[in-house]
N, C-alpha and C positions, 0 to 999 in steps of 0.2 A: 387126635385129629378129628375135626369136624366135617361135616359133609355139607357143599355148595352145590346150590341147580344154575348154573351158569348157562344164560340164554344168549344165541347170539343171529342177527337177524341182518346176511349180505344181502346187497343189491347194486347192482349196476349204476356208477355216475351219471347225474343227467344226460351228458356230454359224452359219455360212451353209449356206444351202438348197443340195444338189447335184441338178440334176431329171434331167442323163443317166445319173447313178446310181441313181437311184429308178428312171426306167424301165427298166432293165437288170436290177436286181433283180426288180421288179414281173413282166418278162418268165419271168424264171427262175424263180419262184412259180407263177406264171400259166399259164403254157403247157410247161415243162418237170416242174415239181413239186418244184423245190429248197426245201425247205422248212424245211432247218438255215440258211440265210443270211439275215441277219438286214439287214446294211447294205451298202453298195459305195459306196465313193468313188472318182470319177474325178481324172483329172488329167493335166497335158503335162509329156512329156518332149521338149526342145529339148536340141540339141549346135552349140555355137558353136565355129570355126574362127577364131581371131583371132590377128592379126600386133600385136606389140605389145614394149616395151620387158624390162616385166616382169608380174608379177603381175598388180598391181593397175591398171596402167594396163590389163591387158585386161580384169578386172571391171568398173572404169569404164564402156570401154564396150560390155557386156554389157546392167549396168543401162540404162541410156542407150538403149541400144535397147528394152528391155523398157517403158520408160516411155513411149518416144516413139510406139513403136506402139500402146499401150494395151494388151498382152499381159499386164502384170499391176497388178491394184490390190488396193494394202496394204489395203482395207477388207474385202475378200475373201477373197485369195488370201494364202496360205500360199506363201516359196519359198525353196528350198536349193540351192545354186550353191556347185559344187564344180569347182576346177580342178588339171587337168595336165598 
């Protein structure tokens, strides 16, 4: 078995509400005086270590975890998972 660094990089759809980015922004308005920024979107960056045949069998299960813990849903989330 070989070993993959499998990077995967959620974020909130345009069209969904992001509120730890509103308050971040909000902050930086509010109390600092950033007054050229307009939006912030947040998002996770996760790094998977996985032992695996090839490629695809360590996407498998990448997704597979991502599902099982609830860490991303498609009705939401935005995600790019890139591996090497």
């Amino acid at each position: 078995m070989k070993k993959f660094r499998v990077e995967v990089i959620l974020k909130c759809k345009r069209a969904a509400r992001d509120p730890e980015g509103e308050t971040i922004r909000e902050n930086l308005l509010l109390v600092h005086g950033f007054k050229n920024v307009e939006s912030i979107r947040t998002g996770k960056y996760l790094e998977f270590i996985v032992k695996a045949n090839d490629v695809e069998e360590a996407m498998k299960e990448v997704y597979r975890a991502l599902n099982e813990l609830r860490i991303f849903n498609p009705v939401i989330h935005e995600l790019k998972v890139s591996v090497e």
